[in-house]
N, C-alpha and C positions, 0 to 999 in steps of 0.2 A: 504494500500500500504506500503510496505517495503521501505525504503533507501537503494540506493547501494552506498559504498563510492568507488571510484576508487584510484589505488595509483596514486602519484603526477607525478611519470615520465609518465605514462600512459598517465594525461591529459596535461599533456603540450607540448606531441609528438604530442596528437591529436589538437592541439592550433596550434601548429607548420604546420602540414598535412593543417590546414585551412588554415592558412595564404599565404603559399606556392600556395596552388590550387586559393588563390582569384586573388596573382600575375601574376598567369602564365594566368588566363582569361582575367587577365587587359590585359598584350601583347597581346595575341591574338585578342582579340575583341574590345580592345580600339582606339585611333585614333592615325591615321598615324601625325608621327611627320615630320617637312620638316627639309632635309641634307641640312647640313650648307656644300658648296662647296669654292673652292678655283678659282678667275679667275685675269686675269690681266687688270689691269685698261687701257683702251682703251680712254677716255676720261671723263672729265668731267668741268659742266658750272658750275661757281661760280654762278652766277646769275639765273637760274634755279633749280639748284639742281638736274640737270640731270646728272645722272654717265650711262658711258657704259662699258661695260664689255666685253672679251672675252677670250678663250681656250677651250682644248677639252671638259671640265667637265660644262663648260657654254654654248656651244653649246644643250645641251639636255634638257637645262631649258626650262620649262613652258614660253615664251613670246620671246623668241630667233629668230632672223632674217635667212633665207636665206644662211647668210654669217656668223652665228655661233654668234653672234654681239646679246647683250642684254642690253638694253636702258631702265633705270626707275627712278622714282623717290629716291633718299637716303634720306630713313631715319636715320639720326643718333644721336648720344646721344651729349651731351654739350660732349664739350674737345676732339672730335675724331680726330686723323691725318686725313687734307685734305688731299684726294688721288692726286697723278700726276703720267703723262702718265708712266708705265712698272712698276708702284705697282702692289706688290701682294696681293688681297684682299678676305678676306675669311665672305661669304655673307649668309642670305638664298634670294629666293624671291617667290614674291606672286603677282598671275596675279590678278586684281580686275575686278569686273561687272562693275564698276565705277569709275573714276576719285576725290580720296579723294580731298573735297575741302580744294582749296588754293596752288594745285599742277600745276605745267606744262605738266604734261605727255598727251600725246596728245587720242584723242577717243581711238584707234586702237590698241592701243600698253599702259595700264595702270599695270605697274608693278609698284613695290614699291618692293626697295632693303636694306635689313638690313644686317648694317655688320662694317667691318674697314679693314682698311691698317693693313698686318701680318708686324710684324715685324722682 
């Protein structure tokens, strides 16, 4: 068998070509990430940890009431602005098969909300 030696710009277009093509299968076939949305704080219990939320872009959430109105657990990080009512809060959320323990959110309605007060 022979060597072939390629020139350099050669292989590192085709380095390039790979990498490109493995990205674009990542977006395609990789996993759906969740939109971080913007809603307005509606209420929330200090003592539960129950935040609710609502607006146009919260009404189409995964676990959203009737009345556009979404009720879940917050999760949030040490040092977050506690929300009050007519903050703007920019969240994701995620409905669960179950009630993480140590939550209040009730059977029916087990969301779990990440996010903060925008400032």
């Amino acid at each position: 068998m022979a060597n072939v030696n390629l020139p350099a710009p050669v292989v590192i277009a085709g380095g390039a070509l790979c990498l490109l093509g493995g990205y674009l299968v990542g977006v395609v076939a990789g996993p759906d990430t969740p939109d971080r949305t913007t809603g307005v704080v509606s209420s929330y219990d200090r003592t539960t940890g129950v935040l609710c939320l609502e607006g146009d872009s919260v009404s189409s959430q995964d676990g959203a009431d009737e009345d556009g109105l979404l009720c879940g657990d917050w999760q949030r990080s040490q040092g977050s602005t506690v929300p009050s009512v007519g903050d703007d809060f920019r969240f994701v959320s995620i409905r669960t098969a179950e009630a993480p323990a140590g939550t209040q959110t009730d059977a029916d309605n087990q969301v779990l909300i990440y996010g903060d007060v925008v400032d």
